[in-house]
N, CA, C and O atoms as a DFTB+ gen file, in Angstrom:
644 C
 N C O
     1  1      36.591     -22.535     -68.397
     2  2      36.705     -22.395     -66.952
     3  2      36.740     -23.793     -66.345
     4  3      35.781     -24.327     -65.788
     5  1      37.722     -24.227     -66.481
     6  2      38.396     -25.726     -65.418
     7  2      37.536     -25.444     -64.226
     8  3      36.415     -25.910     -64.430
     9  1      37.611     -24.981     -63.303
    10  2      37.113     -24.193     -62.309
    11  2      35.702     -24.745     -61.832
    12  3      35.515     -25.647     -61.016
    13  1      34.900     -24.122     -62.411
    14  2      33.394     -24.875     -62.421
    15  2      33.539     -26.420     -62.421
    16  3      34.472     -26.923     -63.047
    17  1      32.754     -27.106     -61.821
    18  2      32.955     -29.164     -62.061
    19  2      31.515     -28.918     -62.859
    20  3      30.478     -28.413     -62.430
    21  1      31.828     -29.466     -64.197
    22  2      30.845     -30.179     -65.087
    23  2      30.538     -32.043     -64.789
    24  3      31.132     -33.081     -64.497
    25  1      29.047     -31.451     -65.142
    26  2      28.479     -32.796     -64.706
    27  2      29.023     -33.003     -63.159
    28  3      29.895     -33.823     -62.869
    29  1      28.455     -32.242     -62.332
    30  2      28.908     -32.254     -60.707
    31  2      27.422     -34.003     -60.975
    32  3      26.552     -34.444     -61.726
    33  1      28.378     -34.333     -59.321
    34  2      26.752     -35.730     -59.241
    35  2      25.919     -35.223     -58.929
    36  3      24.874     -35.626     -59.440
    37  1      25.792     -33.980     -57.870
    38  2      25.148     -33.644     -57.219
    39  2      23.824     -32.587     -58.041
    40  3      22.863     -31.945     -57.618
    41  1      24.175     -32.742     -58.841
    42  2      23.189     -31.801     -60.355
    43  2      21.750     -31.663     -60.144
    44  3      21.229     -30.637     -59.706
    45  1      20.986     -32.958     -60.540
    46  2      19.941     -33.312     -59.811
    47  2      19.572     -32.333     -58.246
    48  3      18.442     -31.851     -58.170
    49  1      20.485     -32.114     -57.166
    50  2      19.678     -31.886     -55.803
    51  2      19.704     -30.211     -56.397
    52  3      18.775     -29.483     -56.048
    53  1      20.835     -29.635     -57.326
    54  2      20.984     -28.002     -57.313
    55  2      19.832     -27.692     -57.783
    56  3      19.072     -26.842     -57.320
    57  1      19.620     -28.531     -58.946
    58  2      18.483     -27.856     -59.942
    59  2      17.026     -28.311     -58.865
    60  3      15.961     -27.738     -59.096
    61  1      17.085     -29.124     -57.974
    62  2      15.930     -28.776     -57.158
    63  2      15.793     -27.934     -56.684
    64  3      14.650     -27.489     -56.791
    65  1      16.675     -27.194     -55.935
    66  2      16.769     -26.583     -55.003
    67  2      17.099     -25.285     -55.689
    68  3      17.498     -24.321     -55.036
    69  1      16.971     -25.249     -56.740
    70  2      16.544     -23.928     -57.826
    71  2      15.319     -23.946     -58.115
    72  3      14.691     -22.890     -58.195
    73  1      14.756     -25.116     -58.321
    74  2      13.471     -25.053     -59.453
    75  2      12.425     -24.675     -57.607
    76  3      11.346     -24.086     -57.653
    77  1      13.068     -25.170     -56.160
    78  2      11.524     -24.782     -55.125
    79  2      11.657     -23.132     -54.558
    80  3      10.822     -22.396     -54.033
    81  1      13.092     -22.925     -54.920
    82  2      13.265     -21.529     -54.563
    83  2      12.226     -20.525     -56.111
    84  3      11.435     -19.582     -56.137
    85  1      12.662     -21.160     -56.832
    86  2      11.816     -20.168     -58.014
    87  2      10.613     -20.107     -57.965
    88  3      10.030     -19.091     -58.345
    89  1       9.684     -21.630     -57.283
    90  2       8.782     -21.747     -57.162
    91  2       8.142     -20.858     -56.010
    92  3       7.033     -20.350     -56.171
    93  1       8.744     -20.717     -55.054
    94  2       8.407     -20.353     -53.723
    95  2       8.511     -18.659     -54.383
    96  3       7.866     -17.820     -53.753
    97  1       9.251     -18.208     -55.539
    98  2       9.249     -16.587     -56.160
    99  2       7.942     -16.027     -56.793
   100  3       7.461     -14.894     -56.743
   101  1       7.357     -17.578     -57.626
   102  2       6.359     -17.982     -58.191
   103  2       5.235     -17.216     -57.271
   104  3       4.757     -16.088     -57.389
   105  1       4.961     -18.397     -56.180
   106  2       4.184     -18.305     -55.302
   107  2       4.004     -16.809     -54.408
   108  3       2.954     -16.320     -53.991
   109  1       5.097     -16.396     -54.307
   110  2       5.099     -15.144     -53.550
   111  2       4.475     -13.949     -54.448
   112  3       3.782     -13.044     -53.982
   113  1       4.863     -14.102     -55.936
   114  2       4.242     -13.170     -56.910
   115  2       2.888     -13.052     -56.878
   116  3       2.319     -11.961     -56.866
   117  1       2.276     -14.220     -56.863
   118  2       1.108     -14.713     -57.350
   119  2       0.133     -13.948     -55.731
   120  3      -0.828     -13.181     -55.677
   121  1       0.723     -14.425     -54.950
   122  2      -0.119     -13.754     -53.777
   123  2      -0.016     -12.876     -53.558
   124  3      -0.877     -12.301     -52.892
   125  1       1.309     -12.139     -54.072
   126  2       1.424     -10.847     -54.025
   127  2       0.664      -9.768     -54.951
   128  3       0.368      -8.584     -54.790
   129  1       0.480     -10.703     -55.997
   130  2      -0.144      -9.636     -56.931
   131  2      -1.957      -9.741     -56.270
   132  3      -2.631      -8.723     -56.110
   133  1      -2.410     -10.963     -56.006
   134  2      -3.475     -10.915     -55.583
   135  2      -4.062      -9.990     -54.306
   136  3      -5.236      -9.649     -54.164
   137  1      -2.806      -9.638     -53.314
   138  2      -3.058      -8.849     -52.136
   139  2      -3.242      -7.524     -52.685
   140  3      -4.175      -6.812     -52.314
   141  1      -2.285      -7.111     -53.665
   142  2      -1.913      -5.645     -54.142
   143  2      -3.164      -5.132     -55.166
   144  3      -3.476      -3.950     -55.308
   145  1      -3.879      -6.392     -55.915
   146  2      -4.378      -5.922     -57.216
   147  2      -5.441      -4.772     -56.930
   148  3      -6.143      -4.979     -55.940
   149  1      -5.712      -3.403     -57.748
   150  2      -6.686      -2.577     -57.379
   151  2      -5.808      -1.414     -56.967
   152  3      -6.229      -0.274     -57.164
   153  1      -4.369      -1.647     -56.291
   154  2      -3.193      -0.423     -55.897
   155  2      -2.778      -0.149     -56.989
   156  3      -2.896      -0.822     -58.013
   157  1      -2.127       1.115     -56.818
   158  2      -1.287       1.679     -57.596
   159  2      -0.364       0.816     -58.065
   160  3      -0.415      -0.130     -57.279
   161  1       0.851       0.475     -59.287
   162  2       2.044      -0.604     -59.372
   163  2       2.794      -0.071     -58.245
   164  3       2.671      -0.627     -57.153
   165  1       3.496       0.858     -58.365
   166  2       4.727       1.397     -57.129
   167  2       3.816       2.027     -56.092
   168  3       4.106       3.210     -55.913
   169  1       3.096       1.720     -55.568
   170  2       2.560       2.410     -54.098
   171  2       3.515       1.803     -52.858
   172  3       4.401       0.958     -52.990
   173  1       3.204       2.293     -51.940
   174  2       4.107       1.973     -50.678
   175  2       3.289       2.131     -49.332
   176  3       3.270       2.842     -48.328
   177  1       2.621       1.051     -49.896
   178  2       1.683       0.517     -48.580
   179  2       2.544      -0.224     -47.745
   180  3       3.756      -0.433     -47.780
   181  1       1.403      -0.664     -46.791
   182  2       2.426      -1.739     -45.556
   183  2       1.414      -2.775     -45.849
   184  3       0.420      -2.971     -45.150
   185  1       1.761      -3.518     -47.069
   186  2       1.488      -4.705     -48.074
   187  2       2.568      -6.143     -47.495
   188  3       3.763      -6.042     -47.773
   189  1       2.082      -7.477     -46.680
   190  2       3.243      -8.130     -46.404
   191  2       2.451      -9.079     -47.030
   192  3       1.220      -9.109     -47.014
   193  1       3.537     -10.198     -47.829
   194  2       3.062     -12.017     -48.046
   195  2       4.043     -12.644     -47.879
   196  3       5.141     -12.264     -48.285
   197  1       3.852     -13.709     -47.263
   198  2       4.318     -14.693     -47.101
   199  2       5.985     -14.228     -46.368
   200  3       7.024     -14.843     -46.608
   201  1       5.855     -12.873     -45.354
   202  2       6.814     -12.552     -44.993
   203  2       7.658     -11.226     -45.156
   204  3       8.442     -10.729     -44.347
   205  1       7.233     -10.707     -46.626
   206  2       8.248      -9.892     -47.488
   207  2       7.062      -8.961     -47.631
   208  3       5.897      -9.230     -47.338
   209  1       7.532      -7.821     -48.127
   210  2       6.985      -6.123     -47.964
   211  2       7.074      -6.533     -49.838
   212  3       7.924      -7.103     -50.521
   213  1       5.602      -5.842     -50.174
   214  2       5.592      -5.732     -51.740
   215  2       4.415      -5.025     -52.331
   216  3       3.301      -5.011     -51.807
   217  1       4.627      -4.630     -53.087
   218  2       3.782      -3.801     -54.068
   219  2       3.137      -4.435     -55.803
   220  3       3.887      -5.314     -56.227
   221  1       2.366      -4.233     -56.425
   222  2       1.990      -4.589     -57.384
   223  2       3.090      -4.756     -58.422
   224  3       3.010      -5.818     -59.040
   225  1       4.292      -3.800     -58.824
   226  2       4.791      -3.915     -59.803
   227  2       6.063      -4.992     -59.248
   228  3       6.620      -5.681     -60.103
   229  1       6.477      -5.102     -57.852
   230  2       6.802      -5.712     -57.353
   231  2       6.895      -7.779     -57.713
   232  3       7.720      -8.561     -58.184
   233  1       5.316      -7.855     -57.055
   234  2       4.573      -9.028     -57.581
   235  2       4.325      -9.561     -58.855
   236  3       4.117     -10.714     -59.233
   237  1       4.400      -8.323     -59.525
   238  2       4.257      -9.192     -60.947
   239  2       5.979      -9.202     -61.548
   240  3       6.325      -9.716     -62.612
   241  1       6.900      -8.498     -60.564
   242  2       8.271      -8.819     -61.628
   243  2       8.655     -10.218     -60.422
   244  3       9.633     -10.904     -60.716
   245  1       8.074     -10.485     -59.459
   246  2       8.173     -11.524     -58.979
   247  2       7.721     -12.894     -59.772
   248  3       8.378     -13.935     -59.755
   249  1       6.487     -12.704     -60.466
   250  2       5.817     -13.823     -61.073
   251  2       6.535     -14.206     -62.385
   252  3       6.546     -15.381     -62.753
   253  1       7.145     -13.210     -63.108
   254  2       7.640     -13.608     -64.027
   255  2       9.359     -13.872     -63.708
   256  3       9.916     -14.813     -64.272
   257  1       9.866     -13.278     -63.090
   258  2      11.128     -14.168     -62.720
   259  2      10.918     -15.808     -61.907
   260  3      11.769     -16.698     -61.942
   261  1       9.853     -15.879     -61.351
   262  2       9.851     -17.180     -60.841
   263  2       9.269     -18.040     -61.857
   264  3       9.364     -19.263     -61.965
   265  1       8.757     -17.348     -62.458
   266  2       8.274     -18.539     -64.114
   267  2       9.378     -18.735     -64.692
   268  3       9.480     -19.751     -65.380
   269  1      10.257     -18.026     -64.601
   270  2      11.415     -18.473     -65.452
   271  2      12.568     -19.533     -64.852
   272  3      13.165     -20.471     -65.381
   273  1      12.605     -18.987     -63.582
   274  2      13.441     -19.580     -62.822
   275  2      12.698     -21.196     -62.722
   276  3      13.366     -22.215     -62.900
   277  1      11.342     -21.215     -62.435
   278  2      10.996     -22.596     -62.659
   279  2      11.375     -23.626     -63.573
   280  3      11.935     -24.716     -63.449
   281  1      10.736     -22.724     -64.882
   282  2      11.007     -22.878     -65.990
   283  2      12.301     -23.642     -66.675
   284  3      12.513     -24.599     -67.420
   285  1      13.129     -22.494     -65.868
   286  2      14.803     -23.111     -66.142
   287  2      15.234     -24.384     -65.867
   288  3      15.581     -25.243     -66.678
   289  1      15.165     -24.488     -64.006
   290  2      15.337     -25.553     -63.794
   291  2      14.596     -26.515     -64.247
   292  3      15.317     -27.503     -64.384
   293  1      13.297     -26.784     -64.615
   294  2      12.639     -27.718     -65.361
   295  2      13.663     -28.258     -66.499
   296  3      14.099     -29.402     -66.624
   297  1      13.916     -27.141     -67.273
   298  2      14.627     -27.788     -68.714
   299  2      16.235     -27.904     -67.931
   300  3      16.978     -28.805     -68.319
   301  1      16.449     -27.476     -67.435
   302  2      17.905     -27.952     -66.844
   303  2      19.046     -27.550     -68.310
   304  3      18.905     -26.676     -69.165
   305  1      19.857     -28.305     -68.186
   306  2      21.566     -28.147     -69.347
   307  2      21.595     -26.933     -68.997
   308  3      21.184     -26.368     -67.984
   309  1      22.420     -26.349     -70.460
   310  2      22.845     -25.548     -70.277
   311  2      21.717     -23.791     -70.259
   312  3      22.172     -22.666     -70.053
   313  1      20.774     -24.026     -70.442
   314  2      19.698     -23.231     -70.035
   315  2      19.437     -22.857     -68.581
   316  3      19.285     -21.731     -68.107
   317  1      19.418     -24.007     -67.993
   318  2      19.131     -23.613     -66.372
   319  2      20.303     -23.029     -66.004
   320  3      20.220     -22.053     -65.258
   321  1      21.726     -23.525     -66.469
   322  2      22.808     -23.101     -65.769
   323  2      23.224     -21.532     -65.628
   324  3      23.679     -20.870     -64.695
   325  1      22.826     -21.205     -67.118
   326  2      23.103     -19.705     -67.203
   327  2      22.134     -19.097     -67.307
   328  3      22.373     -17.996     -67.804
   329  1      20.370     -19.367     -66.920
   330  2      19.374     -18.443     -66.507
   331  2      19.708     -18.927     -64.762
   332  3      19.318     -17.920     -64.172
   333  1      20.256     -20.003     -63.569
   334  2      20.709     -19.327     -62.288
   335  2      21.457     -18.723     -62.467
   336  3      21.058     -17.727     -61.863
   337  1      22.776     -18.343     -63.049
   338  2      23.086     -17.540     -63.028
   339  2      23.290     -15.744     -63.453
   340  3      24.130     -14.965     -63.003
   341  1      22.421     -15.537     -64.255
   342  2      21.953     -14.299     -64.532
   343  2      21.033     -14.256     -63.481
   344  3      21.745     -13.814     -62.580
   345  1      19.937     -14.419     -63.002
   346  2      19.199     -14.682     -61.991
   347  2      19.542     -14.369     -61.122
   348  3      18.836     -13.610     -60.459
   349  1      20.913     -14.812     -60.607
   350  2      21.432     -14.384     -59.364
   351  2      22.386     -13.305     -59.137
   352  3      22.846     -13.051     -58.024
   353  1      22.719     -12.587     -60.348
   354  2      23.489     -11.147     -60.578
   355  2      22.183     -10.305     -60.467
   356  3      22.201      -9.157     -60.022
   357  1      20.955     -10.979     -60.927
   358  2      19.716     -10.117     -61.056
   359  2      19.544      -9.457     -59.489
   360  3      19.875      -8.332     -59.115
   361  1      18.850     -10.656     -58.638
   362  2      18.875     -10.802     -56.834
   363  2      19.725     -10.221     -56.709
   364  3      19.408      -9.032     -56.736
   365  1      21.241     -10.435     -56.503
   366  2      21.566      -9.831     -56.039
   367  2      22.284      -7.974     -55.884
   368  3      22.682      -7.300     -54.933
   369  1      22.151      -7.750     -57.293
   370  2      22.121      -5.938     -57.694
   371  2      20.735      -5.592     -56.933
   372  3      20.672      -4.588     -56.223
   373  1      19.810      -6.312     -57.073
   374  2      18.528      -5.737     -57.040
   375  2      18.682      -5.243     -55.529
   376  3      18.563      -4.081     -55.141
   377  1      18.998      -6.472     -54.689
   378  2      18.975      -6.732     -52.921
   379  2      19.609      -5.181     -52.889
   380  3      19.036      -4.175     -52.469
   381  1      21.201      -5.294     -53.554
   382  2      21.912      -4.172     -53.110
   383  2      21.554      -2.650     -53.499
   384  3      21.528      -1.818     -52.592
   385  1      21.372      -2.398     -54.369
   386  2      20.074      -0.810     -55.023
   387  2      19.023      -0.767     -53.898
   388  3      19.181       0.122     -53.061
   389  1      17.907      -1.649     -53.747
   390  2      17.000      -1.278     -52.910
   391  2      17.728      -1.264     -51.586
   392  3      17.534      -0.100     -51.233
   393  1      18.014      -1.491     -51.206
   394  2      19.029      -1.386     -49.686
   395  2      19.670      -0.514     -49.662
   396  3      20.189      -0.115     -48.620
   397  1      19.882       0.238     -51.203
   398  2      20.460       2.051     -50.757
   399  2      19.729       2.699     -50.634
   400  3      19.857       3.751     -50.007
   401  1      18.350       2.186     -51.365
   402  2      17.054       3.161     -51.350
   403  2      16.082       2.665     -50.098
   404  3      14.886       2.883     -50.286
   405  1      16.257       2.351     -49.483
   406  2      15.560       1.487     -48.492
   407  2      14.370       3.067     -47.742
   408  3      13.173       3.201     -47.996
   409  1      15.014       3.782     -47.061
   410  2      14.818       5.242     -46.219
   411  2      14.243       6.183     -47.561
   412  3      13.793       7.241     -47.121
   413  1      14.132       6.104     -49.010
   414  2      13.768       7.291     -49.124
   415  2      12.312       6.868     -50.044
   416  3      11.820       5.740     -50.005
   417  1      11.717       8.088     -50.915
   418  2      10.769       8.091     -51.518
   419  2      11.021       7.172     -52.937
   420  3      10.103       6.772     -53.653
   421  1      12.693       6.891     -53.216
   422  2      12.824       6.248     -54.809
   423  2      12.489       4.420     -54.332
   424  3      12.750       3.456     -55.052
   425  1      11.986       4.377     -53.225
   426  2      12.214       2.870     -52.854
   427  2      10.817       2.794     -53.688
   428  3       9.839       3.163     -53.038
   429  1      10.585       2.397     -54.953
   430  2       9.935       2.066     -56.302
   431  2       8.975       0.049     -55.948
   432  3       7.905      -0.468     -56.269
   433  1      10.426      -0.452     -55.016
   434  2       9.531      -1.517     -54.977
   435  2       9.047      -2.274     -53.772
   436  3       8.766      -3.439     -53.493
   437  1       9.073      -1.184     -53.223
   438  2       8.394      -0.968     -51.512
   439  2       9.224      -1.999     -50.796
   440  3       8.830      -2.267     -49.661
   441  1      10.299      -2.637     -51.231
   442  2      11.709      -3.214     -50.347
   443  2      11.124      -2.770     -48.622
   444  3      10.523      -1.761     -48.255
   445  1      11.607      -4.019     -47.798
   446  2      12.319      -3.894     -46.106
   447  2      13.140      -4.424     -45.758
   448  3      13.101      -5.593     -46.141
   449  1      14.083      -4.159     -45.091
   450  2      14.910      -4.929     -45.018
   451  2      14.962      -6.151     -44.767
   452  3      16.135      -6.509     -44.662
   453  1      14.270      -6.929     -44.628
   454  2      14.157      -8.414     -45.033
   455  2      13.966      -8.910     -46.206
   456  3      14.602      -9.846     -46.691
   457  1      12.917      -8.195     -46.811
   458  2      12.750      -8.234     -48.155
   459  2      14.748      -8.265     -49.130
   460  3      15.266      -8.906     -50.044
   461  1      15.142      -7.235     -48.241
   462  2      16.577      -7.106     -49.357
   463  2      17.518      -8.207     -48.464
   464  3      18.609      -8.423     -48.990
   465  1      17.317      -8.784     -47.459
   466  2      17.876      -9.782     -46.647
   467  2      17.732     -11.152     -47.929
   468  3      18.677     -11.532     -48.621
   469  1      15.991     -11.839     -47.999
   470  2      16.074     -12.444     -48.877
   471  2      16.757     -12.546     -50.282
   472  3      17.588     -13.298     -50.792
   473  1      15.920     -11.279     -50.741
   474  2      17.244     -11.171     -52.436
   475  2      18.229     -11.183     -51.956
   476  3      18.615     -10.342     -52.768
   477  1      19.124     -11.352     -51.333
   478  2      20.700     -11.599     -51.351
   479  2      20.738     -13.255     -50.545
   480  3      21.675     -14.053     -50.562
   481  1      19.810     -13.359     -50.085
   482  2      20.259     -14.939     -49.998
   483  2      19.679     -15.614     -50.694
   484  3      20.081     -16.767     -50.537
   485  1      18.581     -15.527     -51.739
   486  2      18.402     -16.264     -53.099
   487  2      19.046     -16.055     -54.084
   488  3      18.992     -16.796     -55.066
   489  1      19.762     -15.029     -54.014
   490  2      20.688     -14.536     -54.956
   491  2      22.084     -15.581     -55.147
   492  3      22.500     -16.113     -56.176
   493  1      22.591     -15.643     -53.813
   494  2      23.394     -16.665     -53.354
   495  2      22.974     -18.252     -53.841
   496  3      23.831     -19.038     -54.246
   497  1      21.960     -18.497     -53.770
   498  2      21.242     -19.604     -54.128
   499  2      21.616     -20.132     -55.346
   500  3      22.214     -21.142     -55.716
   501  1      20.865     -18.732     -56.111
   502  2      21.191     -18.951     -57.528
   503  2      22.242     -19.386     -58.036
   504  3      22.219     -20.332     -58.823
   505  1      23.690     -18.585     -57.566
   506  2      24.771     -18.282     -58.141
   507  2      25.266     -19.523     -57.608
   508  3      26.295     -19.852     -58.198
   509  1      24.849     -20.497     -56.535
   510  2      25.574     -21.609     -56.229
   511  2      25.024     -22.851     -57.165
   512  3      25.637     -23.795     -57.663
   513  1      23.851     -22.542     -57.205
   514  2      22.975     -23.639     -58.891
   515  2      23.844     -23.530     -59.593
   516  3      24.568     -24.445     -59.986
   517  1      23.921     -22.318     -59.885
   518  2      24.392     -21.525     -61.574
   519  2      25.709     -22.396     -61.944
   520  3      25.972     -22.947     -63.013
   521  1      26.553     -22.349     -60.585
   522  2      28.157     -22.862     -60.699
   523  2      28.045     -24.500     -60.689
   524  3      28.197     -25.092     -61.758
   525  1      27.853     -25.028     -59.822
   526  2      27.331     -26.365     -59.979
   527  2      26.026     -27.000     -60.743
   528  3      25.684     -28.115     -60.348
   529  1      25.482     -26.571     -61.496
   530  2      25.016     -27.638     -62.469
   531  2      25.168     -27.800     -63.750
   532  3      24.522     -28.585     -64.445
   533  1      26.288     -26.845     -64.221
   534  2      26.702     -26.961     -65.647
   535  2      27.105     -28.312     -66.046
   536  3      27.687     -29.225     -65.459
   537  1      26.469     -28.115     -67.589
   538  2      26.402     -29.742     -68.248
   539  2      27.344     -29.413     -69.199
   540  3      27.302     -28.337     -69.796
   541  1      28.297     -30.354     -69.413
   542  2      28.617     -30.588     -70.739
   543  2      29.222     -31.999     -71.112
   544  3      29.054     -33.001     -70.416
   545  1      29.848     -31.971     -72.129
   546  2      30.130     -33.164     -72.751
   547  2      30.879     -34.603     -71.806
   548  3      31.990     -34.101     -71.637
   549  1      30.951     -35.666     -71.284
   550  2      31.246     -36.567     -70.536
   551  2      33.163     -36.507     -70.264
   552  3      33.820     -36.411     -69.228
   553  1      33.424     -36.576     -71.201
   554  2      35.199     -35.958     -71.469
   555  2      35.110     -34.860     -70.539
   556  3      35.702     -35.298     -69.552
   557  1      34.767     -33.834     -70.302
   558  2      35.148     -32.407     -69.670
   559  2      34.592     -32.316     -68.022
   560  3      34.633     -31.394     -67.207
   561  1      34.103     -33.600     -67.949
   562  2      33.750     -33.703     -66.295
   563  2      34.551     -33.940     -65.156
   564  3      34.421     -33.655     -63.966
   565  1      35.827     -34.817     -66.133
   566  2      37.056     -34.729     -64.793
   567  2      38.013     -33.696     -65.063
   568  3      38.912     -33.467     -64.254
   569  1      37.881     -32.975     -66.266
   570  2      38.880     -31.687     -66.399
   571  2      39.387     -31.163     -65.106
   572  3      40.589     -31.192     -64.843
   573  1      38.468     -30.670     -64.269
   574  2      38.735     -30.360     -62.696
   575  2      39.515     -31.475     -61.956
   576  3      40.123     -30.990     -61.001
   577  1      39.628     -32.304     -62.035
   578  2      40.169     -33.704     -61.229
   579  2      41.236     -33.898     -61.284
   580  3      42.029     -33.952     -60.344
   581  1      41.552     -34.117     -63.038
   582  2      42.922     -34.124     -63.764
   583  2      43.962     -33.018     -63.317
   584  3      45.110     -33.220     -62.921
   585  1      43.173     -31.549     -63.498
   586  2      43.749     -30.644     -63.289
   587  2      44.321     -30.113     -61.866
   588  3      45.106     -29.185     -61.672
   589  1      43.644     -31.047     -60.848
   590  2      43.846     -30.718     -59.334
   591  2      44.990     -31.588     -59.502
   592  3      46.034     -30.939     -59.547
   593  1      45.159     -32.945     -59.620
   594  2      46.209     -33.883     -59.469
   595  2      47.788     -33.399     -60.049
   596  3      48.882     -33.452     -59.487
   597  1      47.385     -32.897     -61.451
   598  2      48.235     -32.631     -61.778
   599  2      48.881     -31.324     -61.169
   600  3      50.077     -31.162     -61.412
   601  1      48.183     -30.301     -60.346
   602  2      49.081     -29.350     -60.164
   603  2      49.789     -30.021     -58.254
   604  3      50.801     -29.782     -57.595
   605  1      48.887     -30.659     -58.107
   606  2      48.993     -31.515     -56.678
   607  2      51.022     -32.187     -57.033
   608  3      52.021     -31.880     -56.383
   609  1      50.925     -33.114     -58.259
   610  2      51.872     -33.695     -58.638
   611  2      53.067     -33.066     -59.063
   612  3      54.120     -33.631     -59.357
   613  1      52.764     -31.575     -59.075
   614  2      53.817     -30.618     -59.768
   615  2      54.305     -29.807     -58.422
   616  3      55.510     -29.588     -58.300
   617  1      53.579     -29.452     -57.622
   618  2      54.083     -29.135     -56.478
   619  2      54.572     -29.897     -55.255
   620  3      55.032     -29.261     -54.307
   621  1      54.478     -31.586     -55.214
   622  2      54.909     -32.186     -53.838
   623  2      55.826     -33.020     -54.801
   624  3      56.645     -33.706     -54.191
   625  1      55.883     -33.137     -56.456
   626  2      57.481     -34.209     -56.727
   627  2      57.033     -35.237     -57.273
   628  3      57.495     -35.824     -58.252
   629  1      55.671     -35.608     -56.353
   630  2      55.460     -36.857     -56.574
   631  2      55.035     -37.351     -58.119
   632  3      54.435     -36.562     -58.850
   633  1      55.277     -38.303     -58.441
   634  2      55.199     -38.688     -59.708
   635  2      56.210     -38.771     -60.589
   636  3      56.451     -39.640     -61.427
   637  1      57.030     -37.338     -60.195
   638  2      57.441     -36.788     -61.392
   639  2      58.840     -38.070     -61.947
   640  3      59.213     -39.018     -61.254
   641  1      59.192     -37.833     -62.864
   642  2      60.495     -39.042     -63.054
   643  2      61.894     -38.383     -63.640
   644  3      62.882     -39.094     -63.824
């Protein structure tokens, strides 16, 4: 995939801005599980932290996706690249399912619509890490560059002899 820019410069700010969003998933688990602990896992209280509507089984699939997501971006290459992006097919199916179930009794992970507001804009998050911070070999970083010029050079003449 030409497509993707390997070794973007900007690598470094994505994988931050992965590793405080995961953290901030981290954090939300962690208080979440602490508000909830003693409930049922799927109960459907009017349970809020740090903003977002949640439940026990909730909080703890929060804690362990944000360990990972930390996790990821910590080790960065090609690990971080394709755990944001699974990550963010994750968010965002998830956002869209609970947002069909939002109104009935199957809403399992006590979702509000903000709650499914966020998963789809961390979801987004992800999937913009995911695309921009792929690593690979120093050769395959202007693949994209080469490949713009050259179709640039094939469509206006220029160059050609």
């Amino acid at each position: 995939m030409v497509h993707i820019p390997v070794n973007h410069p900007l690598r470094p700010v994505y994988r931050t801005i992965a590793g405080l969003t995961g953290l901030y998933v981290l954090v939300f688990g962690i208080a979440g599980t602490i508000a909830t602990w003693g409930e049922p896992p799927f109960a459907r209280d009017d349970v809020w932290v740090l903003g977002l509507r949640t439940n026990l089984a909730f909080a703890l699939s929060s804690v362990a996706f944000g360990g990972l997501i930390f996790i990821g971006a910590l080790a960065g290459g090609r690990l971080g690249h394709y755990a944001n992006l699974t990550i963010a097919v994750i968010f965002m199916v998830t956002g869209l399912l609970m947002m069909g179930l939002l109104q009935t009794s199957a809403n399992f992970l006590n979702f509000s619509m903000s709650t499914v507001v966020v998963s789809l804009i961390f979801g987004l998050i992800f999937l913009a890490t995911g695309l921009y911070d792929k690593v690979g070999p120093s050769g395959d970083a202007g693949g994209e560059d080469r490949t713009r010029r050259a179709e640039r050079t094939a469509v206006s003449g220029y160059g050609a002899e």
